[in-house]
C-alpha positions in Angstrom: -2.2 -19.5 -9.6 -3.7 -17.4 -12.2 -5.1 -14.3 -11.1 -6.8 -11.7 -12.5 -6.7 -8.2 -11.1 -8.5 -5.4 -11.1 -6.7 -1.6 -10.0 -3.4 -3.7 -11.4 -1.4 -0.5 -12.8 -3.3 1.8 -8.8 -1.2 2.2 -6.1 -1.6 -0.7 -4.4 -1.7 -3.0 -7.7 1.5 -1.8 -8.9 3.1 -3.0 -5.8 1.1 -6.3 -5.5 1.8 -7.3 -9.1 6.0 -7.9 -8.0 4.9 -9.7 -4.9 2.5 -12.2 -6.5 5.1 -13.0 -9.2 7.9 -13.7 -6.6 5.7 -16.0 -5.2 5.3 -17.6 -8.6 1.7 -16.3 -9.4 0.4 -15.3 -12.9 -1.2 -11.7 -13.3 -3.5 -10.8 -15.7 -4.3 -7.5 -14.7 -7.4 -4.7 -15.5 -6.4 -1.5 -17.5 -8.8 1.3 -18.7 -6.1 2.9 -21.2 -3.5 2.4 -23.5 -1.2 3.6 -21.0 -2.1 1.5 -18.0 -1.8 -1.9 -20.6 1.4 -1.0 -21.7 2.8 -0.3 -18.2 1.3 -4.1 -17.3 3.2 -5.6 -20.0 6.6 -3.4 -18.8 5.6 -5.3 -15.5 5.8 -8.9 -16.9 1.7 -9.1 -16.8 -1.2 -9.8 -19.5 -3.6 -7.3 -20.1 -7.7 -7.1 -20.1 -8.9 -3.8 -21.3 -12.4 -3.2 -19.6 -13.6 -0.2 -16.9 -15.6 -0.3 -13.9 -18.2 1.7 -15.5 -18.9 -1.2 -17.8 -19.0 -4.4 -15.3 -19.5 -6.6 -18.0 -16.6 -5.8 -19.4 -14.5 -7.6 -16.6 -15.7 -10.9 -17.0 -13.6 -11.7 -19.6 -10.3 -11.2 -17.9 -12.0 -13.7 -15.5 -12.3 -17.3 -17.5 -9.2 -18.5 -17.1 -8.6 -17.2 -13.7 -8.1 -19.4 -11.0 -8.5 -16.3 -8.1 -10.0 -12.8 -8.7 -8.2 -9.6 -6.5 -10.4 -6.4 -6.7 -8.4 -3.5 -5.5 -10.0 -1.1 -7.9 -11.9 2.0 -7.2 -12.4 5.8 -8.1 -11.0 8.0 -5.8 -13.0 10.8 -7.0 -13.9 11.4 -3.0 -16.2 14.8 -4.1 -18.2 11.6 -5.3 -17.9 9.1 -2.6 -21.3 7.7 -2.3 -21.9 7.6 -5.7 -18.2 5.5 -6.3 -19.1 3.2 -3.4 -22.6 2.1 -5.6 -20.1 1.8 -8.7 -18.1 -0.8 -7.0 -21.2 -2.6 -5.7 -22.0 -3.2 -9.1 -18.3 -4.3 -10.1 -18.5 -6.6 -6.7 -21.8 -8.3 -7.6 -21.1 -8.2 -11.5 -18.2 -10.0 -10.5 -19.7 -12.5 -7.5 -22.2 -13.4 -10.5 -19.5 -14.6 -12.6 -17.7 -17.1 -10.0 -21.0 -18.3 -8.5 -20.7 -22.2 -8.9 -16.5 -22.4 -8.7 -14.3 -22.9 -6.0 -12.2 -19.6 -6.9 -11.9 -16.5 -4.6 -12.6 -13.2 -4.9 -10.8 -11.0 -2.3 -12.3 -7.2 -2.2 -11.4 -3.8 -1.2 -13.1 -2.0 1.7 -12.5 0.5 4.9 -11.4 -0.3 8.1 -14.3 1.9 9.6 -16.3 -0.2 8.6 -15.1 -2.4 11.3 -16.0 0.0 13.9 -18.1 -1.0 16.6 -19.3 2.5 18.0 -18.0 1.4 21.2 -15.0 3.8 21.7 -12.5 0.7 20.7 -10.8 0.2 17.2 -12.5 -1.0 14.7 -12.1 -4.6 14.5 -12.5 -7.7 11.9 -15.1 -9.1 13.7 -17.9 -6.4 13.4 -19.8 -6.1 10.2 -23.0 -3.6 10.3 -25.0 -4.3 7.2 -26.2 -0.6 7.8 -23.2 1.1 8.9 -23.7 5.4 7.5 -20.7 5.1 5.9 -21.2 4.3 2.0 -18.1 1.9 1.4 -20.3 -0.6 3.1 -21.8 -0.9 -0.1 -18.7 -3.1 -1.1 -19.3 -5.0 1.9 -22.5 -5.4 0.8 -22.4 -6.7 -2.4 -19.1 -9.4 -0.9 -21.9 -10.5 1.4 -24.6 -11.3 -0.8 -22.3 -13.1 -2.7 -20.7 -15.1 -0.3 -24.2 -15.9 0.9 -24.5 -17.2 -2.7 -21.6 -19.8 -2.5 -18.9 -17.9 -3.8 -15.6 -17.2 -1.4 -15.7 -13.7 -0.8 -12.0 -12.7 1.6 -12.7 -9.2 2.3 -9.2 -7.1 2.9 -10.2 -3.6 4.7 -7.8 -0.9 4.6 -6.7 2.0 6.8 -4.2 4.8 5.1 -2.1 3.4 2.7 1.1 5.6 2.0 4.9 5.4 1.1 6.9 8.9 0.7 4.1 9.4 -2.9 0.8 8.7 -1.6 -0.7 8.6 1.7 -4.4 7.7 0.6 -6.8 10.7 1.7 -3.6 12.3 3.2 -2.5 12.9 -0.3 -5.9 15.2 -1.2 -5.4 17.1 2.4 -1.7 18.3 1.2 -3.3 19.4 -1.9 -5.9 21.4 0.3 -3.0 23.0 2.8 -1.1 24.0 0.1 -4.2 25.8 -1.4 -5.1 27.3 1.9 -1.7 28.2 3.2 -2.5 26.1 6.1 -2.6 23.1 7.6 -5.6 22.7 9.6 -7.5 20.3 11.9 -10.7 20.1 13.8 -10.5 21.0 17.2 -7.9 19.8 19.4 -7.0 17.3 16.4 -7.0 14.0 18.8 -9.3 12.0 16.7 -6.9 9.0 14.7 -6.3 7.6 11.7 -4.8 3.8 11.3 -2.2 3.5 8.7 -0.3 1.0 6.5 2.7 1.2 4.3 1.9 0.4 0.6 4.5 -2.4 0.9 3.0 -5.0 3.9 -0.1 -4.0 2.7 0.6 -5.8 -0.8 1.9 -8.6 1.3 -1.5 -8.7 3.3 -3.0 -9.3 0.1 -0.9 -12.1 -1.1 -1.1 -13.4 2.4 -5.0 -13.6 1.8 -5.3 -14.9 -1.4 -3.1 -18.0 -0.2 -3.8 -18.4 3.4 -7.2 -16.7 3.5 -10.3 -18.3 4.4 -14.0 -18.0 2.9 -16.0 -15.6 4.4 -13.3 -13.8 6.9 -12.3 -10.0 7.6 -8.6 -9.2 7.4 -7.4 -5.4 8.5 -4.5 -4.1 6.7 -3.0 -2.1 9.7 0.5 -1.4 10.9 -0.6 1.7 13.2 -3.7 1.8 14.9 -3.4 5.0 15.6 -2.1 8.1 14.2 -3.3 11.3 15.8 -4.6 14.0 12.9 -2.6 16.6 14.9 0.8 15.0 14.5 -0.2 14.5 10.8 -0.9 18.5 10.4 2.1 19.4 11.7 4.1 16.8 10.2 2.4 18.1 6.8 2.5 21.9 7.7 6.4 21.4 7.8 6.8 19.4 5.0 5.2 22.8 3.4 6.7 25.4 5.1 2.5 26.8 6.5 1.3 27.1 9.9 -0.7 24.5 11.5 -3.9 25.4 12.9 -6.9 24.1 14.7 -10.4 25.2 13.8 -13.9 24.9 15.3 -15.8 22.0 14.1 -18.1 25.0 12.4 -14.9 27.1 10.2 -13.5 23.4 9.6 -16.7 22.3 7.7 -16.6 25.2 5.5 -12.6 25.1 5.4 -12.2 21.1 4.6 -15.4 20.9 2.0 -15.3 17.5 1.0 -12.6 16.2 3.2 -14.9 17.8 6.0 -16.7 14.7 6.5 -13.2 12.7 7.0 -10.9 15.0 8.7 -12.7 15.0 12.0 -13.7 10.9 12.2 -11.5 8.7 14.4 -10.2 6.2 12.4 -8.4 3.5 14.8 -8.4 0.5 14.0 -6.6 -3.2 14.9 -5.0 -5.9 12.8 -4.3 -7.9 15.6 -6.5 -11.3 14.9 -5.2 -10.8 10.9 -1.8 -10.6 12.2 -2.4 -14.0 14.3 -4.1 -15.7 11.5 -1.9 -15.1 8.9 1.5 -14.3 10.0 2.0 -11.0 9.0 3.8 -8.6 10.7 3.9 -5.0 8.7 7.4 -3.8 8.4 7.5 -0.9 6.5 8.2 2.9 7.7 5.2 4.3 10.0 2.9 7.3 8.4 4.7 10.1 9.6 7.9 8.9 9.0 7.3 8.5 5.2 5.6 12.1 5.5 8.6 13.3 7.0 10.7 12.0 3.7 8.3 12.9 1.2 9.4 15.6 -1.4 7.2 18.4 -0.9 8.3 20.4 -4.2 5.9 18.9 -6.4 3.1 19.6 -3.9 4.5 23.4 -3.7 4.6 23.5 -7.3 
């Protein structure tokens, strides 16, 4: 197939681009910069310049597509909320364009938005058009368009990591380095699910060509990851204590990252991995924390 790809040269995109092509796709991916284009063609794909700021500017890179794959989004989290209504747009400017074709368009959400508020992990199943957390907005947007005849395969993700990144893990090693700890709220038992950049990429691939209109798929490996192993696993890695903080010092401590670092986070792939086949096979979330090179952090 052709695909086009938005987030191409982002941490997951640079890792999905290799497995499409081994599976003989052709990628035309998104880039914002002179940089990002040329490291597409390095990578064997064509380019679109556009930006998610401009919607409009996507749906170009979109014509001769015969599947769309939106993995991009601004990871400015100090700006969450107003991010998740820039992706809304991207999602319906998007929907808008394939309304009337047969051809997918697989987004990008958050696992929690799976959760049930029952205690259990969060699951493919739920969907809660008003869930508090803003990434619904993406949800959102996939729904409306769906409802409008286009297939809409939603991949949700937990945290995404290899020994570079660890999605939000990554902004709270820049915060213990800065603090000279490596804190957590309260007794630190609330979880995160977690996913290594690699079967996560495969997920995706898995989706586009096995995927089916309409459906939930949960990129997890681990449903569970308890934020006090990742503190200490972390407070090693950079040589500062770990400590745990009332829920009152940790909101003042954490700042942004306050309103993640105390949210349980589990979450279950178990129906994607019976619908689809996968079974993730990369290293677990502390393992790759455990490898990581900690200089550049310490820097």
């Amino acid at each position: 197939m052709r695909l086009f790809i938005t987030g191409a040269t982002g941490f997951i995109g640079s890792h999905l681009i290799p497995e499409l092509q081994k599976a003989g796709h052709q990628v035309t991916g998104l880039a914002r910069t002179d940089a990002s284009a040329r490291a597409l063609r390095a990578a064997g794909a064509g380019v679109h310049l556009g930006t998610l700021e401009q919607p409009e500017s996507l749906l170009a890179g979109l014509e001769s597509a015969d599947a769309v794959i939106h993995t991009a989004f601004d990871h400015d989290f100090s700006r969450f909320a107003e991010n998740c209504e820039k992706d809304r747009r991207v999602i319906t400017t998007l929907g808008a364009a394939l309304k009337g074709s047969s051809r997918p368009l697989i987004i990008t959400s958050g696992t929690g938005m799976g959760d049930g508020a029952d205690g259990r992990p969060a699951t493919e199943a739920v969907f809660n058009p008003a869930h508090p957390n803003p990434r619904i907005a993406s949800e959102q947007a996939g729904k409306a368009a769906l409802e409008s005849g286009v297939d809409v395969r939603v991949v949700r993700l937990p945290q995404v990591h290899d020994t570079r990144r660890q999605g939000l893990i990554s902004y709270y090693i820049a915060l213990a380095k800065e603090k000279g700890v490596a804190a957590y709220s309260g007794d630190g038992a609330n979880c995160w699910s977690a996913a290594h950049v690699s079967d996560v990429a495969r997920l995706y691939r898995l989706v586009l060509e096995q995927g089916r209109r309409g459906e939930r798929y949960h990129a997890v490996a681990e449903q569970a990851v308890a934020f006090v192993d990742i503190a200490r696993t972390v407070a090693k890695g950079l040589g500062v204590e770990a400590v745990s903080l009332p829920p009152a010092a940790a909101a003042e401590h954490f700042g942004w990252f306050a309103a993640f670092a105390s949210l349980d986070l589990r979450a279950s792939s178990d129906w994607t991995q019976r619908q689809l086949g996968w079974t993730p096979q990369g290293p677990s979330l502390i393992e790759d924390l455990q490898a990581m090179d900690y200089t550049a952090a310490l820097r």
